[in-house]
C-alpha positions in Angstrom: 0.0 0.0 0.0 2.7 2.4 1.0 4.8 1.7 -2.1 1.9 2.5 -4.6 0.7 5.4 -2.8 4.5 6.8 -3.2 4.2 5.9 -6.9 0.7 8.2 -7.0 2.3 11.1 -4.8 5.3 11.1 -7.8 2.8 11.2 -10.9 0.9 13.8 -8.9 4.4 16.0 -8.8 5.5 15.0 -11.6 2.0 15.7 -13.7 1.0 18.8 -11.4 4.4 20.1 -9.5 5.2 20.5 -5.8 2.3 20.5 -3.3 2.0 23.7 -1.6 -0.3 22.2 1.2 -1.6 19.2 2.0 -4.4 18.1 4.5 -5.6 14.3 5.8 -8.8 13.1 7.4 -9.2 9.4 8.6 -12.3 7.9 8.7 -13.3 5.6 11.2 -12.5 2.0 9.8 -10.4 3.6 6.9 -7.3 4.0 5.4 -6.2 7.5 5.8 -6.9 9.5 2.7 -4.7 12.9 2.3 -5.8 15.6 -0.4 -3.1 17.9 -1.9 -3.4 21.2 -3.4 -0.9 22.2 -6.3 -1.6 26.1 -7.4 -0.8 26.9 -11.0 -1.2 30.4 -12.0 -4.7 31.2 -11.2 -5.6 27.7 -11.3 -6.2 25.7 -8.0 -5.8 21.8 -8.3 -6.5 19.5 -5.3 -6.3 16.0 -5.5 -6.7 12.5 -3.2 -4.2 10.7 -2.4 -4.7 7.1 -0.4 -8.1 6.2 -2.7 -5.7 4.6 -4.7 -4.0 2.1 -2.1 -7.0 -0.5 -2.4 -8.7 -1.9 -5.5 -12.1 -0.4 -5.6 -14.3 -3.8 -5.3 -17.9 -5.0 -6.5 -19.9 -4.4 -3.1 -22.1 -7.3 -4.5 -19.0 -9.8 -4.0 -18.6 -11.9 -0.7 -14.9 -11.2 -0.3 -13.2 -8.4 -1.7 -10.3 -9.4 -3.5 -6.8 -7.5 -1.9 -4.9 -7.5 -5.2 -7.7 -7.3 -8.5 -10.2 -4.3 -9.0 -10.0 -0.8 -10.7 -8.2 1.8 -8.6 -8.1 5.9 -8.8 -7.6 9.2 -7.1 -9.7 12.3 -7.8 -8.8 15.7 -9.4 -10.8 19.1 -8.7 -9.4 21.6 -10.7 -10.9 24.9 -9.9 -10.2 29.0 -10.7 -8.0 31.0 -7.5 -9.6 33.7 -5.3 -13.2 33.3 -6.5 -14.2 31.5 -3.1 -13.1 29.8 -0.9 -12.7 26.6 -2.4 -10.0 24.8 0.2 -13.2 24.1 2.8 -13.3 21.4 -0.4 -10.8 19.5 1.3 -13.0 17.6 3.7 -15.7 16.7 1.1 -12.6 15.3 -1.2 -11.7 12.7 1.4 -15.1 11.4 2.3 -15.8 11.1 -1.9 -12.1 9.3 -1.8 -13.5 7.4 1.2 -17.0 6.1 -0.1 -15.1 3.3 -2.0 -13.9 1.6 1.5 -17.2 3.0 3.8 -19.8 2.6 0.8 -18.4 -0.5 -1.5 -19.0 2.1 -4.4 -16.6 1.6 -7.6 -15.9 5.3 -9.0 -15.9 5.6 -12.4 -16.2 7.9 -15.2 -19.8 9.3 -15.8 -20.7 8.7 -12.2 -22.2 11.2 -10.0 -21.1 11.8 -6.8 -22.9 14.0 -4.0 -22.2 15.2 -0.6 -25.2 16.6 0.3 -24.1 20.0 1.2 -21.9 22.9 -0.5 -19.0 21.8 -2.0 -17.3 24.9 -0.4 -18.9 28.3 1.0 -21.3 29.8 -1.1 -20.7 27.0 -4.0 -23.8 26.5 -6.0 -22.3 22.7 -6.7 -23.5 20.2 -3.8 -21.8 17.6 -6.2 -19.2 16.3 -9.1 -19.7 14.6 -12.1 -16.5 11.9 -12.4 -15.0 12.7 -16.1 -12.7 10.2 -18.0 -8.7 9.7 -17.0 -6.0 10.1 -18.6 -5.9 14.2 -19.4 -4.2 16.1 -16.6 -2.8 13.1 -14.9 -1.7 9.9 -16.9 -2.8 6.4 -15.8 0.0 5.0 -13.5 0.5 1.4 -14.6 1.2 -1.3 -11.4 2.8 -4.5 -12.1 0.4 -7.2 -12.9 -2.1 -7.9 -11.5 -2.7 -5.1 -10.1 -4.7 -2.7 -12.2 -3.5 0.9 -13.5 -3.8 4.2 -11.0 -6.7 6.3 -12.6 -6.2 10.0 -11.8 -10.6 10.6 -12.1 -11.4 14.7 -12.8 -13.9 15.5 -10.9 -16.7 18.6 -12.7 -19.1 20.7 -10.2 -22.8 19.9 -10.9 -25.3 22.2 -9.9 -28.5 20.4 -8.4 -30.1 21.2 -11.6 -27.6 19.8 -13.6 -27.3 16.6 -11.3 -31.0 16.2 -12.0 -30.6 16.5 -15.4 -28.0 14.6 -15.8 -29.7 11.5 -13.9 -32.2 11.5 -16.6 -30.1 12.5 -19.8 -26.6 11.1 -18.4 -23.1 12.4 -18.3 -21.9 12.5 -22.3 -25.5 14.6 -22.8 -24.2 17.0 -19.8 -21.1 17.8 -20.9 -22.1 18.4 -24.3 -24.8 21.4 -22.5 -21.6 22.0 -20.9 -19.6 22.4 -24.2 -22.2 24.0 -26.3 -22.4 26.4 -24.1 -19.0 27.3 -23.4 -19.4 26.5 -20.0 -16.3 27.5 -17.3 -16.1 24.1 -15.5 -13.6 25.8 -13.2 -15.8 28.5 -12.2 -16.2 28.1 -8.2 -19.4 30.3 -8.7 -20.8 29.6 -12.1 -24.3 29.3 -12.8 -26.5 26.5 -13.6 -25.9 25.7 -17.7 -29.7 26.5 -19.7 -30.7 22.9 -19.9 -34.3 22.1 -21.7 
């Protein structure tokens, strides 16, 4: 466990540069999950690391296998001195936790809520999980371990959650594109959906 989650902190500085702060949260019966924040230019990146140090397992299974199963960390990219976006950090480790407390497998076009603001004043109370390998590329484990997905995480409005339950992700972020939408907006508005 220690040795891959030192292989995801080097992508992380390698892909995204030196940590300038770093904060962890334990859950009880959990691994410790730590989220990082790298700052570039006006862009604020924060991202999980200890998701990552067990394979994400089918909660339907009897026994979780230790070695098999997909494994990730999340991404939240977001724009500098809008808001104040680090009170995400708390809300980051209990998304990185629900895999361990919740038997969820994260993967791309889920939805994930917290039930709250994501930070003060955020009109997002949760993320849509967007496809890997774009900021952060897949850190491949020796077999038969699976690869490291680095999962970007997008602010949904409740709107756009609702919508999205009904239309799903791919007809959400095309709203999102036709629009010209800026994902990284801490306090962008709900996208015009029909």
């Amino acid at each position: 466990m220690a040795e891959i989650l030192a292989l995801v902190e080097a992508r992380l500085r390698t892909a995204l540069g030196e940590p300038d702060a770093r904060a962890a949260v334990t859950f009880l019966g959990t691994d410790r999950i730590e989220v990082l924040r790298f700052i570039d230019g006006d862009i604020v990146r924060y991202a999980t690391l200890g998701m990552s140090a067990q394979p994400m397992s089918d909660p339907t299974a009897v026994v979780a296998d230790p070695l098999k199963g997909p494994r990730a960390e999340l991404v939240l990219s977001v724009r500098g001195g809008l808001a104040d976006t680090d009170q995400v950090l708390r809300k980051l480790a209990v998304l990185a936790a629900s895999p361990q407390v919740e038997g969820l497998v994260v993967a791309p076009g889920a939805s994930l809520d917290v039930g709250e603001p994501l930070w003060p004043g955020a009109p997002f109370t949760s993320v849509l999980v967007a496809e890997s390998g774009g900021l952060v590329a897949d850190l491949e484990l020796d077999a038969p371990l699976e690869p490291v997905r680095f999962l970007p995480l997008l602010p949904m409005t409740p709107n756009e959650a609702a919508w999205k339950r009904v239309r799903g992700a791919q007809e959400l972020q095309e709203k999102w594109l036709s629009q010209g939408t800026d994902l990284r907006d801490p306090l962008r508005p709900s996208v015009t959906l029909d």
